[in-house]
C-alpha positions as CSV (number, residue, x, y, z in Angstrom):
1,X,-15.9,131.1,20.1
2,X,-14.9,128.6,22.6
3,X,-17.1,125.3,23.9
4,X,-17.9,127.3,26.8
5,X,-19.6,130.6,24.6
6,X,-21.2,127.6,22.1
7,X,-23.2,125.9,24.9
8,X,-24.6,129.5,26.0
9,X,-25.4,130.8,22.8
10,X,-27.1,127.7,21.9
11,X,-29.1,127.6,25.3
12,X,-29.7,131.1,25.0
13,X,-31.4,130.3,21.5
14,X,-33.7,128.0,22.9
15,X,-34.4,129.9,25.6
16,X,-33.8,127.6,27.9
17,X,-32.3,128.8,31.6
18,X,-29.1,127.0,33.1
19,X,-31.0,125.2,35.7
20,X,-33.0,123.6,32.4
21,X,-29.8,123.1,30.8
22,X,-28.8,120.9,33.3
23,X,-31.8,119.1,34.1
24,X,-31.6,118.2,30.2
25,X,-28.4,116.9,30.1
26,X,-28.7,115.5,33.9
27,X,-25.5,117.4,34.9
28,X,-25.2,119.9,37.9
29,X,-26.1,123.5,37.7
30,X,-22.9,124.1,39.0
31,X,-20.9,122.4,36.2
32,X,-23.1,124.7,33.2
33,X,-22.4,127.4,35.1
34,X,-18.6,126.7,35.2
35,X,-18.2,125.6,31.3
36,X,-20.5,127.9,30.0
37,X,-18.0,131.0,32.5
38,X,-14.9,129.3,31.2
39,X,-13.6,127.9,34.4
40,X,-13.7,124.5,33.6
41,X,-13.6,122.6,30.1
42,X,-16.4,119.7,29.5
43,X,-15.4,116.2,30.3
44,X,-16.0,113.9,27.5
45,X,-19.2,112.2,29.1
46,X,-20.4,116.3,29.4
47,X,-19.7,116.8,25.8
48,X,-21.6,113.9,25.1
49,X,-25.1,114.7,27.2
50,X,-24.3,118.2,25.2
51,X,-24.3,116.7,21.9
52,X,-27.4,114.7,22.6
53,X,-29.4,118.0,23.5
54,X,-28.2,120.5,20.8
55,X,-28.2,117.7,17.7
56,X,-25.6,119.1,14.9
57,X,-25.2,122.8,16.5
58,X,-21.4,122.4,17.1
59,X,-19.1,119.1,16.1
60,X,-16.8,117.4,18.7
61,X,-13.5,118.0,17.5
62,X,-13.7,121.6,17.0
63,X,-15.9,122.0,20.4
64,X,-12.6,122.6,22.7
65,X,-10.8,125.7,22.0
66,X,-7.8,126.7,24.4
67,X,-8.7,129.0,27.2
68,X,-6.5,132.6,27.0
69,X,-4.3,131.3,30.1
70,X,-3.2,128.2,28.0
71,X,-0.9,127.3,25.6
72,X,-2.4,125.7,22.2
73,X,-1.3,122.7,20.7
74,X,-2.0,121.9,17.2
75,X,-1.7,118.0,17.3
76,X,-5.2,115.9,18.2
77,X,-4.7,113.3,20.9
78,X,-7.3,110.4,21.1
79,X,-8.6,110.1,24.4
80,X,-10.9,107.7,24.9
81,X,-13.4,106.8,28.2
82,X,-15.1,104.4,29.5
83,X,-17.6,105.8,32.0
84,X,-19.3,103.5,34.2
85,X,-23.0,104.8,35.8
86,X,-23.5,103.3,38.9
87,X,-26.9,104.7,39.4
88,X,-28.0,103.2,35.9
89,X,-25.8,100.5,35.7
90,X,-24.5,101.4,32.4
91,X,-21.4,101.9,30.6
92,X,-20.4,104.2,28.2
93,X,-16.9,103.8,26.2
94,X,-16.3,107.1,24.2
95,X,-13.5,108.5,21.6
96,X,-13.6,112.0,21.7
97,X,-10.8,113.8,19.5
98,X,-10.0,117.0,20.3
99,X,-6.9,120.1,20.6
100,X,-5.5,119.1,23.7
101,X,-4.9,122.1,25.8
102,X,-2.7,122.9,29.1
103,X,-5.3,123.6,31.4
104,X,-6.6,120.3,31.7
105,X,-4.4,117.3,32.2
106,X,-7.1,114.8,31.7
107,X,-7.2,116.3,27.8
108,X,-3.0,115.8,27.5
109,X,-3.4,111.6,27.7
110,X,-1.3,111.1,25.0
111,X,-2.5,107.2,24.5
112,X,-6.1,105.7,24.5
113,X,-7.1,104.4,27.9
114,X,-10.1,102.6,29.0
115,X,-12.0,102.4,32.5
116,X,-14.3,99.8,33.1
117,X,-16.0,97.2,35.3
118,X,-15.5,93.7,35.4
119,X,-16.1,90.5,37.0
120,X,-19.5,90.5,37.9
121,X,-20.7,87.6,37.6
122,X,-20.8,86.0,41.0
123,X,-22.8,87.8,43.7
124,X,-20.2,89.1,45.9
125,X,-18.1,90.9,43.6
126,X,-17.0,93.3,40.8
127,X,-13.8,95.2,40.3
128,X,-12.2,97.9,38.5
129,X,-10.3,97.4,35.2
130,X,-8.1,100.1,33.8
131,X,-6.5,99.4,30.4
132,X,-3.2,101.5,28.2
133,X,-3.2,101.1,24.6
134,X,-0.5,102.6,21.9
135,X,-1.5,104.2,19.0
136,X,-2.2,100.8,17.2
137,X,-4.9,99.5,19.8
138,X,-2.5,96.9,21.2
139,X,-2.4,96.7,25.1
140,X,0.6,98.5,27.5
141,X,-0.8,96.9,30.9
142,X,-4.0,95.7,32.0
143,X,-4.8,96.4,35.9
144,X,-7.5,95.4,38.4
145,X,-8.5,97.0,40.7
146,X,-11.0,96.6,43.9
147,X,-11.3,94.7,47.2
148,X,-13.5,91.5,48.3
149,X,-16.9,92.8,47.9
150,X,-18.0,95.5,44.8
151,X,-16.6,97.8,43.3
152,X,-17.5,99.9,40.5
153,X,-15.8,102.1,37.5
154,X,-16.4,105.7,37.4
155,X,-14.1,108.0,35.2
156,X,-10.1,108.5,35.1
157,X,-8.4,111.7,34.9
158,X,-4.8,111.4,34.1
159,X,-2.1,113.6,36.4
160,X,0.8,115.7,35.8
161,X,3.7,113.1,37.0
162,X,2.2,110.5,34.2
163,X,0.2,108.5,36.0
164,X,-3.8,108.4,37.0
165,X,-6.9,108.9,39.1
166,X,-8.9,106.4,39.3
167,X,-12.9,107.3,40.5
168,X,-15.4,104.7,41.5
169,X,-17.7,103.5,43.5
170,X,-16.8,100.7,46.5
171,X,-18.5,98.5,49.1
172,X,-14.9,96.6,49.8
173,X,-13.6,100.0,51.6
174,X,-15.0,102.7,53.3
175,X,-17.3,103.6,55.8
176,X,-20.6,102.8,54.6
177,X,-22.9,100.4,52.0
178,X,-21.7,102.2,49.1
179,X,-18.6,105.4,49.3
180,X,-16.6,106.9,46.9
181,X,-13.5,105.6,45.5
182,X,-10.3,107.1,44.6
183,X,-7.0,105.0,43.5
184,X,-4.1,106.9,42.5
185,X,-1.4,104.9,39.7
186,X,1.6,105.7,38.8
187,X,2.3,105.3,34.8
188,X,2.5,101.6,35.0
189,X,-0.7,101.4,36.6
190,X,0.5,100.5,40.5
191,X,-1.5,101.9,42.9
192,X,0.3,104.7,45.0
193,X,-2.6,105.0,47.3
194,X,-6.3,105.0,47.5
195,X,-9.0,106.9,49.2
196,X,-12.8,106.7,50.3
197,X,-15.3,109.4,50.9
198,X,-18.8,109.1,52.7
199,X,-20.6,108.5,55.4
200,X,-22.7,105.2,56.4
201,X,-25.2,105.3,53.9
202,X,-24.3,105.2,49.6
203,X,-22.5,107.7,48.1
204,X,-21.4,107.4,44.6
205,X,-18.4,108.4,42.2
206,X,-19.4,109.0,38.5
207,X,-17.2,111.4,36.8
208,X,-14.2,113.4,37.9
209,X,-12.3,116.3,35.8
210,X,-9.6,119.3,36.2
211,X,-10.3,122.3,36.8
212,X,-8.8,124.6,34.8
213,X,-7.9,127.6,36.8
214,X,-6.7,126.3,40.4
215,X,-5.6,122.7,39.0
216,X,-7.4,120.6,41.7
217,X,-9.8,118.0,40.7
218,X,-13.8,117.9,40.5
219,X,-15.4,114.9,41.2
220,X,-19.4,114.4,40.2
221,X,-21.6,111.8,42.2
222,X,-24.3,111.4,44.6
223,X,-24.9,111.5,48.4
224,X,-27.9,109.5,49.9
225,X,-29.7,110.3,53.1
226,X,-32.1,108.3,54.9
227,X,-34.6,108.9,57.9
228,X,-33.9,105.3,59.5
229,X,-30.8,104.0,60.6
230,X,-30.3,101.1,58.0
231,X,-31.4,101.9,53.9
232,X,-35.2,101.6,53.2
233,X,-37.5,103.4,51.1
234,X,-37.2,106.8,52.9
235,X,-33.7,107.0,51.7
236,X,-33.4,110.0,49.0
237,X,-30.3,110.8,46.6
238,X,-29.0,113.9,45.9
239,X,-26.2,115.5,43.5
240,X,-23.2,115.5,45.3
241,X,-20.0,117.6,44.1
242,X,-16.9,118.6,45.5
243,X,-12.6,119.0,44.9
244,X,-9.8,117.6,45.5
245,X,-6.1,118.0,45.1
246,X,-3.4,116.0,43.8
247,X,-3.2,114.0,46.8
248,X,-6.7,113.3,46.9
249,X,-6.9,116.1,50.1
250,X,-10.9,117.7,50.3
251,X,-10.5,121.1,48.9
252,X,-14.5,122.0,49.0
């Protein structure tokens, strides 16, 4: 039974529907409906919210089992996260172990890396760190990465030429207060090119993942709409999911 069969037999149990699923967890209805189909293996900050809602109804490491379109590996690959919630303005820095498999790239980083935000301690700025480790913890390279104003960690997703995507959140860039960031790096960690989606008002950046059948990239955040023309209390967020490819190009 793979991760995807485990998370609807356990909802099933508690007769709980999809939409409560996800309100539980505080992911999409979109993304249960993908794991629990197969289309799409958990990211490692899904996994978690999943852990936290069925306690000790399936283990981490044996949660991710290869989809029939991919080839298994037997050797565990440590992949850890550092996930940084804009909305709460909290940080989470997980080690997930688990079979890699070929259908998602962001489960094949073969050495621990970290995403996190930094230098916030003045009022006009924060940036983006993304840090390479070997096996034995000690550091590869060390980037930073952001513009003059803030700038905010999200999730990383590595890519099939070695290098990674970078997701965020940035008010350096962009069109608006707040719009999602994308930075592209190569294996060494330099950018190749960054992008920004949004409008005027904030939208947000928190997780992003591979989907397993077309290849392309899912990225999780929010969207904000307001009834004035400036931010203010009539402002409301809303989940706000869509694709990309390789290139960072708007699929959906």
């Amino acid at each position: 039974m793979n991760i995807g069969e485990q998370i609807k037999s356990s909802r099933i149990a508690k007769a709980w529907t999809q939409s409560e699923l996800a309100e539980k967890c505080g992911l999409t209805l979109r993304t249960i409906q993908r794991i629990e189909k197969g289309t799409v293996n958990p990211s490692p900050y899904s996994l978690k919210k999943f852990q936290e809602v069925f306690v000790g109804e399936f283990q981490l490491d044996s949660a991710i089992q290869p989809n029939q379109n991919s080839k298994p590996k037997t050797k565990k690959l440590m992949h850890i996260l550092s996930i940084g919630s804009i909305a709460a303005g909290i940080i989470w820095i997980l080690s997930v172990f688990f079979p890699s498999t070929s259908s998602i790239i962001s489960n094949e980083i073969s050495l621990p890396v970290e995403i996190v935000t930094v230098n916030c301690g003045s009022d006009t700025e924060c940036d983006i760190q993304l840090t390479l480790k070997n096996d034995q913890g000690e550091i590869l390279w060390q980037k930073i990465y952001g513009g003059s104003s803030y700038d905010k960690a999200g999730g990383v997703a590595s890519t099939a030429d070695g290098g990674f995507l970078i997701l965020g959140s940035t008010s350096s860039f962009g069109k608006g207060n707040y719009d999602v960031l994308l930075i592209k790096v190569n294996a060494n960690g330099e950018v190749l090119w960054q992008k920004t989606y949004g409008e005027f008002f904030n939208e947000y950046g928190y997780q992003i993942t591979q989907m397993s059948s077309s290849g392309n990239f899912e990225i999780e955040g929010s969207r904000q709409t307001c009834s004035t023309p400036n931010v203010s209390n009539s402002c409301k967020d809303y989940v706000w999911t869509f694709q990309i490819d390789e290139e960072g190009n708007l699929i959906s």
